[in-house]
C-alpha positions in Angstrom: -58.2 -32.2 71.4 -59.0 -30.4 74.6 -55.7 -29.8 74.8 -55.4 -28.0 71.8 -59.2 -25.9 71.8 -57.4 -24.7 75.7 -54.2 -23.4 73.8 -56.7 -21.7 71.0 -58.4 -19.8 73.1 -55.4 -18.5 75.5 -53.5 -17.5 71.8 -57.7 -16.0 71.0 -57.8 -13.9 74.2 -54.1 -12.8 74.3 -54.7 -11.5 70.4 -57.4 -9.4 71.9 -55.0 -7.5 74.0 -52.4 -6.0 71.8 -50.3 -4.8 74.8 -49.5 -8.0 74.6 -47.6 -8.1 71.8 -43.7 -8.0 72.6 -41.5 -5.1 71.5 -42.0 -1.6 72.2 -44.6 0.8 69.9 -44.6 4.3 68.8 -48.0 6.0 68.1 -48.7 9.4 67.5 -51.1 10.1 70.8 -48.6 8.6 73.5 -45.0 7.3 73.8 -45.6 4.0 74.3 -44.5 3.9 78.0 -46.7 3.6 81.0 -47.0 7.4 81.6 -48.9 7.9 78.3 -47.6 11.4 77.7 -48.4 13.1 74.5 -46.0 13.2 71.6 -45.6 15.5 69.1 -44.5 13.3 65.9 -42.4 15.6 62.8 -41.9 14.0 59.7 -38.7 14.8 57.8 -38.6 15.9 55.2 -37.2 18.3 52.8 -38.3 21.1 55.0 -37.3 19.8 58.2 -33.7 19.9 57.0 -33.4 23.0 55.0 -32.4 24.9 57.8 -28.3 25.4 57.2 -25.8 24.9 59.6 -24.7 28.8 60.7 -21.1 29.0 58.8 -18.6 29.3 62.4 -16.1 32.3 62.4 -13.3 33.0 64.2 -13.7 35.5 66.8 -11.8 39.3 65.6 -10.4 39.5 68.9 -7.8 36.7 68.1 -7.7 37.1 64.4 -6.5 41.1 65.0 -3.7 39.8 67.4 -0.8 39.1 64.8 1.9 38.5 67.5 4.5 41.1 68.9 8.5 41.1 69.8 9.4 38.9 72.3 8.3 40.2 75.7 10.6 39.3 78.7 8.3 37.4 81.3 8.8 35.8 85.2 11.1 32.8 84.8 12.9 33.3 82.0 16.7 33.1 82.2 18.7 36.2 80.6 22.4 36.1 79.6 23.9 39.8 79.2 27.5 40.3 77.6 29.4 42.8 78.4 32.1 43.2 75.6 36.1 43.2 77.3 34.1 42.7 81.1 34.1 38.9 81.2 34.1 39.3 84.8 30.3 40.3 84.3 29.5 38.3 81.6 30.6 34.8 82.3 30.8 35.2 86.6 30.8 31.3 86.8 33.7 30.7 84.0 34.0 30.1 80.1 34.0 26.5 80.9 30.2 26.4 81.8 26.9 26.2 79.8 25.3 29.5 79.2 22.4 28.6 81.2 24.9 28.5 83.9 25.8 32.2 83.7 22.4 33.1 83.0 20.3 35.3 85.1 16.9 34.6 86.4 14.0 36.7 86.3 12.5 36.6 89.5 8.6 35.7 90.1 7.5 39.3 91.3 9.4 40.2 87.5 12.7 41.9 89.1 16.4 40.9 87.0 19.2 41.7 88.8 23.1 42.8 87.5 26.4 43.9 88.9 26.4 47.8 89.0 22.9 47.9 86.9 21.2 46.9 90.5 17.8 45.7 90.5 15.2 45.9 87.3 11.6 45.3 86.8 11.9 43.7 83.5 8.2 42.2 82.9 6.7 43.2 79.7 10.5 44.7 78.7 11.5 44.1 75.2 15.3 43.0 74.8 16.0 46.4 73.2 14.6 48.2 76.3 16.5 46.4 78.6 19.9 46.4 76.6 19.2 50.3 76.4 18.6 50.5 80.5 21.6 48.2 81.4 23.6 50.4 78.9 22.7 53.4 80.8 23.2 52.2 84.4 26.5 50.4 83.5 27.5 53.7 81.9 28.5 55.4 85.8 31.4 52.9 85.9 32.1 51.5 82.3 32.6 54.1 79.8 30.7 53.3 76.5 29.9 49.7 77.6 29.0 47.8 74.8 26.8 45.0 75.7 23.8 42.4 74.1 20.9 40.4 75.9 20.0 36.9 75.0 17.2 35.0 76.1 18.6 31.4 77.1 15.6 30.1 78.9 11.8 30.7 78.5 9.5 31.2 80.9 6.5 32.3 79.6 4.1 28.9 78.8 0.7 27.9 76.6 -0.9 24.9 78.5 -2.6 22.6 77.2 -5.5 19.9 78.7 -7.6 17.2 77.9 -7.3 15.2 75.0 -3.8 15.9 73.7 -1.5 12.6 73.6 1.3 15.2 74.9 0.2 18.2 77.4 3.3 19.7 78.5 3.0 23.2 78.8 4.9 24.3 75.6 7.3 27.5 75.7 6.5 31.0 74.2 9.8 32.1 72.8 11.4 34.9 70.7 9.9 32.8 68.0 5.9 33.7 67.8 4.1 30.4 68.3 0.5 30.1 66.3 -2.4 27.5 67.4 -1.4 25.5 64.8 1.8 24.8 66.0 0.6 24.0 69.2 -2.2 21.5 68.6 1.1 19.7 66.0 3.1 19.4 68.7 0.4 18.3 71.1 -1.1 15.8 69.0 -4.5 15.4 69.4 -6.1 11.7 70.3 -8.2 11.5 67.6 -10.3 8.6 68.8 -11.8 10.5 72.0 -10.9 14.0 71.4 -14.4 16.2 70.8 -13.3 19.1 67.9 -16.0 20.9 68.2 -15.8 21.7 71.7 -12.0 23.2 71.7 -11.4 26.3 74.0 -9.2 28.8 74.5 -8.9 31.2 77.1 -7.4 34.4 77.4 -7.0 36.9 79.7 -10.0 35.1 81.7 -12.3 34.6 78.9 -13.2 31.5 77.2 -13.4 31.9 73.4 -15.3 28.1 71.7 -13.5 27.4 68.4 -15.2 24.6 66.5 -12.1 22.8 64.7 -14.2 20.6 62.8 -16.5 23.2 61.2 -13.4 25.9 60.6 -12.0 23.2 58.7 -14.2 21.9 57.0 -15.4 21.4 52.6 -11.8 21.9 51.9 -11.3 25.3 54.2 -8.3 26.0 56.6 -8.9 28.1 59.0 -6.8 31.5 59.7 -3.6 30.3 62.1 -4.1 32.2 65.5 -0.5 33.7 67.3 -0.9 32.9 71.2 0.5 34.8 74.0 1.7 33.6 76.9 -0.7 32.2 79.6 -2.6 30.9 77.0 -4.6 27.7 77.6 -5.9 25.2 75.2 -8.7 23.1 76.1 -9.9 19.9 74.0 -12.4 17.6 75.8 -12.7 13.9 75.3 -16.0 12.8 73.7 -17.1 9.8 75.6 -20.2 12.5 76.9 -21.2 13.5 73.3 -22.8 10.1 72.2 -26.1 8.9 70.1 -27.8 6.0 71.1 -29.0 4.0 68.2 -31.5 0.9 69.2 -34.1 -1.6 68.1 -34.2 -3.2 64.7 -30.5 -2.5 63.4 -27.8 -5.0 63.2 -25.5 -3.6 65.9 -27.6 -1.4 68.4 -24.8 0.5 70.6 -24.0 3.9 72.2 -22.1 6.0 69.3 -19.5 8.7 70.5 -18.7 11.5 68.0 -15.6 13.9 67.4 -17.1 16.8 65.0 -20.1 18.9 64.8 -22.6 16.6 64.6 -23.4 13.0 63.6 -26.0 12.6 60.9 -28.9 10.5 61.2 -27.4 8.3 57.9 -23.9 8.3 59.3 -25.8 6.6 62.9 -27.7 4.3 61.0 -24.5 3.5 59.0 -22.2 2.7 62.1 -24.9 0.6 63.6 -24.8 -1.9 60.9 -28.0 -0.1 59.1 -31.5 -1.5 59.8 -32.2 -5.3 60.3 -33.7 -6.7 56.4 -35.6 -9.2 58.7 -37.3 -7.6 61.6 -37.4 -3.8 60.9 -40.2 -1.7 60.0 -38.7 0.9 56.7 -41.0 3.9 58.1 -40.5 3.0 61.5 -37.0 5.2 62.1 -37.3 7.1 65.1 -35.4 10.5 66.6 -36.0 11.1 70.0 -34.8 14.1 71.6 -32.2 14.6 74.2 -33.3 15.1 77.8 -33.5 19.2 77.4 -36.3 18.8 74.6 -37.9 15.8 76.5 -38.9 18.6 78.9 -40.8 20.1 76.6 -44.5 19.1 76.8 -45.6 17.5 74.0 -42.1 15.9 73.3 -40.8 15.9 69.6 -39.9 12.8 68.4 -38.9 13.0 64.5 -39.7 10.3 62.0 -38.0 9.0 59.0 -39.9 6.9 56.3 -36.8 4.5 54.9 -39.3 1.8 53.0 -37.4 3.4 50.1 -33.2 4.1 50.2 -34.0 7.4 48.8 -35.0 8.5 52.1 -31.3 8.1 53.6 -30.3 11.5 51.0 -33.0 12.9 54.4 -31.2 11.3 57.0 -27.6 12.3 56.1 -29.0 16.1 55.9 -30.7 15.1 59.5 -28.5 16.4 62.5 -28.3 14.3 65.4 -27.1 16.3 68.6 -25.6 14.6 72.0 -28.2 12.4 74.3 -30.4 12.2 70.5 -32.0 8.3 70.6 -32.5 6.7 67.4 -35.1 4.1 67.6 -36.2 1.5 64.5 -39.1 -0.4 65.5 -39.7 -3.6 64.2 -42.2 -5.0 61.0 -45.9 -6.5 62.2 -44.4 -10.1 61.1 -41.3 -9.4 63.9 -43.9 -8.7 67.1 -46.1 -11.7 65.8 -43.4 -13.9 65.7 -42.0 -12.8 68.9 -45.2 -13.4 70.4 -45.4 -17.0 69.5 -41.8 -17.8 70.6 -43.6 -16.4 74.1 -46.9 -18.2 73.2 -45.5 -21.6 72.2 -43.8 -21.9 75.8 -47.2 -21.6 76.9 -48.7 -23.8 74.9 -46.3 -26.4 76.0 -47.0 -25.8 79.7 -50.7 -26.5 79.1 -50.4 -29.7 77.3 -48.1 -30.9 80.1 -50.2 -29.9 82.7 -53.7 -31.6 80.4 -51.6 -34.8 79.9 -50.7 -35.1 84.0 -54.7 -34.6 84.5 -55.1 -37.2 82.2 -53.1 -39.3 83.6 -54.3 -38.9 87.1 -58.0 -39.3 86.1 -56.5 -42.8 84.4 
């Protein structure tokens, strides 16, 4: 009997202290951690998710670019025939590729040929130089008739990051579009991040969200790249929502389009616990950039009713967001008496050895 009135009053006093209680608590005046700060607690609702997503464009400067002739670059290989001159057109015999007899534009952009001399042929279209080999080869051929072929390209688009293939692909007399690229580069779709492509030009960066220009059924225009393009698509193992507490599989969730919505987190995680969570207990906390921000904004989502999930898939979720579902009164009080029982335990042991000391 004493045994038991000792365990009462222990369970009695440690009621009196809710701190107590296991499991973490949200309240409106602090955050629940030792610091105490103030918390600034929006509800969503209708209002807090009006706000529409701003529709992305392309930018004019690469939707105006519509591609252009071929235009000879450093390291491509150039094979000129001169009709009845086989002497200067195949120099290494008929036998051999035509890569063999091919001529190499240099790095500094200078092609050379028999009698023609030295050219700087960077930016040249095949027309121009046919018309200036044509002209220098006419002080020693008389009406030479001749034609330019590109046998090897040069000119390159790389690409980086999460393509299953990044070798650089070739620019050739052939105008090669985004599209194209990004087919043949094949893009990991489990870790690539969509909305974070980039492409530089001519030392700028332009962002191109993939996954909002193609989105509701929209295509986006194709864009023509030039050479020394590069294509940059990051892997998304930074852009990740963390969803914890009272759902059935609490885990770090990595993303690949715009955004996640709050619904869609919830979904992944297994949706909320039917036996320990508390329905208006759905949590938002910020990412570290807004946690700055004093009072911090922590959103809350009443889902006591499966209406409220039509909210949370309009809610957007951004990289570093917490979700946090905090459990029903019934969960902490029976996590407190699988700590309390323990206890209890401990005290009847240590009654019984003093009883049987005293014997």
């Amino acid at each position: 009997m004493k045994t038991f009135i000792l365990v009462c009053t222990v369970a009695a006093a440690t009621l009196a202290t809710t701190a107590c209680v296991p499991g973490q608590q949200m309240t409106r005046s602090g955050g629940g951690g030792e610091g105490g700060s103030d918390v600034r607690m929006v509800t969503i609702t209708q209002e807090t998710v009006a706000q529409r997503p701003v529709a992305a464009v392309l930018p004019q400067e690469l939707t105006n670019y519509k591609g252009e002739g071929y235009r000879i670059q450093p390291g491509d290989t150039l094979i000129v025939t001169v009709w009845d001159h086989p002497e200067l057109t195949t120099p290494a015999g008929n036998q051999q590729q035509a890569v063999t007899n091919g001529r190499l534009v240099q790095p500094d952009g200078t092609f050379y040929f028999p009698y023609a001399g030295k050219i700087n042929v960077t930016g040249m279209s095949i027309e121009d130089l046919r018309s200036t080999l044509s002209t220098r080869l006419a002080k020693y051929i008389q009406n030479p008739q001749l034609d330019v072929n590109v046998v090897g390209f040069g000119s390159r688009v790389a690409l980086q990051g999460a393509f299953e293939d990044t070798t650089p692909q070739e620019v050739t007399t052939v105008p090669l579009t985004l599209s194209q690229a990004i087919g043949r580069g094949r893009i990991d779709v489990e870790q690539a991040d969509l909305a974070g492509f980039v492409l530089t030009r001519d030392g700028r960066n332009y962002p191109l969200d993939l996954d909002a220009l193609n989105r509701d059924g929209k295509v986006a225009a194709d864009i023509f790249l030039k050479p020394g393009d590069r294509l940059f698509l990051p892997f998304n193992d930074r852009k990740e929502v963390y969803v914890v507490g009272e759902v059935l599989r609490p885990q770090a969730l990595t993303f690949k389009t715009t955004y996640m919505t709050l619904t869609q987190a919830l979904g992944r995680s297994g949706g909320l616990n039917p036996v320990t969570s508390k329905g208006e207990a759905v949590y938002v906390i910020r990412g570290i950039e807004e946690m700055q921000q004093i009072p911090a904004t922590v959103y809350q989502l009443d889902a006591k009713s499966p209406a409220a999930f039509a909210l949370g898939d309009k809610f957007q979720l951004k990289p570093g967001d917490v979700v946090w579902v905090g459990p029903a009164g019934v969960t902490r009080w029976n996590r407190f008496l699988s700590q309390l029982l323990p206890l209890s335990a401990i005290v009847s042991n240590a009654a019984a050895a003093q009883y049987d000391m005293t014997r």
